[in-house]
C-alpha positions as CSV (number, residue, x, y, z in Angstrom):
1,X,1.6,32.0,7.7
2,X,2.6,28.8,8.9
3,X,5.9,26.7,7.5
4,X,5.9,22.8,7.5
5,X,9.0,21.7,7.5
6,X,9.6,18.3,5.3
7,X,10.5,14.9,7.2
8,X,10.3,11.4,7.0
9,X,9.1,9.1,9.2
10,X,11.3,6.6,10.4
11,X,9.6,4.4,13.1
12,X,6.6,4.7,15.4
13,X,7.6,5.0,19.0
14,X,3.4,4.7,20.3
15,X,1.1,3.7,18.5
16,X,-1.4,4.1,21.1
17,X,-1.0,7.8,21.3
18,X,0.1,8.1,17.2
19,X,4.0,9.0,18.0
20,X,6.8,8.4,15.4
21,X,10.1,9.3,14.8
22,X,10.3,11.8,11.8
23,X,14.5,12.7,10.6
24,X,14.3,16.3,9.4
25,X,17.9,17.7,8.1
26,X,19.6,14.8,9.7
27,X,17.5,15.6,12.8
28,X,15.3,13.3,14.5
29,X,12.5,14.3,16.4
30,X,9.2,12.7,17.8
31,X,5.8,14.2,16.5
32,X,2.0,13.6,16.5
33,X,1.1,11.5,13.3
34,X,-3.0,11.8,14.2
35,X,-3.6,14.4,11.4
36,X,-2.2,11.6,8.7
37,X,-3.5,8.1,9.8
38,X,-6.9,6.6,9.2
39,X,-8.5,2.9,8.5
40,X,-6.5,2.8,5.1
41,X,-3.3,4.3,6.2
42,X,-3.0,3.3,10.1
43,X,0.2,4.1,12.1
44,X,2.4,0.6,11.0
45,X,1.9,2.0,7.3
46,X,4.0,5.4,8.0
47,X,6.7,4.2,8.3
48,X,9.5,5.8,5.2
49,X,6.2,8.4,4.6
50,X,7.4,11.9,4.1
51,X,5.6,14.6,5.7
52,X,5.1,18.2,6.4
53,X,5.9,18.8,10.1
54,X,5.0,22.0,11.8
55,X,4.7,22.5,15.8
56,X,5.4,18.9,16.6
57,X,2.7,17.2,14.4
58,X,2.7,15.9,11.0
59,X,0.5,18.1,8.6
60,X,0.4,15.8,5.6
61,X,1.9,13.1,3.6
62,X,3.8,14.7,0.6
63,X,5.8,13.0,-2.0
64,X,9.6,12.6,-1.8
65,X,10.3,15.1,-4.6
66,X,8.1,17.8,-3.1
67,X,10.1,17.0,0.1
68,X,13.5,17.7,-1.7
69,X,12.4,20.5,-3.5
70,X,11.5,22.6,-0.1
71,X,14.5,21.1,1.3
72,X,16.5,22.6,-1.4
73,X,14.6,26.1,-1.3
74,X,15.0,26.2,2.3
75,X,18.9,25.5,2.0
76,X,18.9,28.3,-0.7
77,X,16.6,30.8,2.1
78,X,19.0,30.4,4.9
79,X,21.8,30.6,2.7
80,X,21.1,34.5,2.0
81,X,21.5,35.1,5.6
């Protein structure tokens, strides 16, 4: 099983190589955004996208209500701990 862990993308620091910024939690972190840009969605566009980040590269683009909602449920899962 793998976890992606929500973020959004907050600038791109290389286009060349498809870095960005992504804040998760407050956290910012640079990841791979190759898996999420194409001709129709190309780096400049990412910018405010939210995303599913696991091992340093952004999965997918998900909406900003899925991204709170496994924000919440991961507050909730470290919470019983």
């Amino acid at each position: 099983m793998c976890l992606g862990i929500p973020g959004q993308i907050t600038e791109i620091t290389n286009i060349e190589y498809k870095l960005a910024m992504v804040n998760v939690g407050g956290v910012k972190r640079q990841v791979n955004i190759a898996c999420i840009v194409d001709e129709e969605h190309p780096p400049e566009k990412c910018i405010g996208d939210w995303v599913l980040v696991h091992v340093g590269f952004a999965m997918n683009r998900i909406n900003e209500q899925e991204a709170a909602e496994t924000l919440q449920l991961l507050q909730e899962i470290a919470a019983l701990h």
